[in-house]
C-alpha positions in Angstrom: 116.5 86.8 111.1 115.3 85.7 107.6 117.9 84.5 105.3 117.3 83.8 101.3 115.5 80.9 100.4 114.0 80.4 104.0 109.8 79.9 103.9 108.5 81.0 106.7 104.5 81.2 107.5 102.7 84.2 107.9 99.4 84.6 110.3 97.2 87.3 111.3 96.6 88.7 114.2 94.6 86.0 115.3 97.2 83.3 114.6 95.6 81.9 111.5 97.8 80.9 109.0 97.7 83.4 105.9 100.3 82.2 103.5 104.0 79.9 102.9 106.2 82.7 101.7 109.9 82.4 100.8 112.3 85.0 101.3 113.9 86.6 98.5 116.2 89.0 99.5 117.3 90.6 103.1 118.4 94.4 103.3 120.1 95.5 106.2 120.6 99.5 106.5 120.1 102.6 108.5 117.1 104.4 109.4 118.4 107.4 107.6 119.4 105.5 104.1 116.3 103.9 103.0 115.1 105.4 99.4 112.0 105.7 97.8 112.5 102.0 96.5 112.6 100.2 99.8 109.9 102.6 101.0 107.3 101.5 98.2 108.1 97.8 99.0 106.9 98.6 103.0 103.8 100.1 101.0 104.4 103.7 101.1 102.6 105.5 98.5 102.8 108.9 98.9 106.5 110.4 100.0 109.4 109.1 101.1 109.8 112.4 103.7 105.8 111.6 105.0 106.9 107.9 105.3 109.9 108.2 107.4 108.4 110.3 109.6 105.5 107.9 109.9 107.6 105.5 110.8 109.8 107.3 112.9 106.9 108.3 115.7 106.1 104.4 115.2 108.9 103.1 116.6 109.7 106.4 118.8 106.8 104.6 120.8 107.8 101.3 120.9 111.7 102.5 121.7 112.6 105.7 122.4 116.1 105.1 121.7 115.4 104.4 118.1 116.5 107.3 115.7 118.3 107.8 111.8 121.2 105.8 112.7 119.1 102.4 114.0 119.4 99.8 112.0 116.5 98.8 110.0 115.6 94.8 108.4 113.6 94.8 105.2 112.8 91.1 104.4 111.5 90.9 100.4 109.5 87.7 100.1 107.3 86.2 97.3 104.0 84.5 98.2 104.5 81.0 97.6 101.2 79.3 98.8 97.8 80.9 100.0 96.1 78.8 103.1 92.5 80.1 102.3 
């Protein structure tokens, strides 16, 4: 896991390299907790309810154990070199 002040490299799905970013913050919470803050950073933009729910069927899929009380990462970074 990310920790503040680590830069890290981001790629696409093709394994290019994207960007240096450097990690800003780390929030650690449950599933059931986030707000409409955390919510707009992931890139919602319509409801926090329609968001969740997204979400939830998301990783429903990928584990079916997940649920409200999972623990969820939100890593806020700032983009700190472009490669292109």
């Amino acid at each position: 896991m990310s920790k503040v002040g680590d830069i890290s490299i981001l790629t696409d799905f093709k394994d290019n390299n994207v960007c240096f970013i450097k990690t800003i913050n780390v929030i650690i919470t449950e599933f059931k907790n986030i707000t409409w803050n955390l919510a707009k950073l992931e890139g919602e933009d319509k409801s926090l309810n329609e968001g969740k729910e997204n979400h939830m069927n998301y990783f429903n899929k990928i584990d079916p154990n997940f649920n409200k009380n999972t623990k969820v990462i939100f890593e806020v970074f700032e983009v700190i070199k472009k490669c292109k």
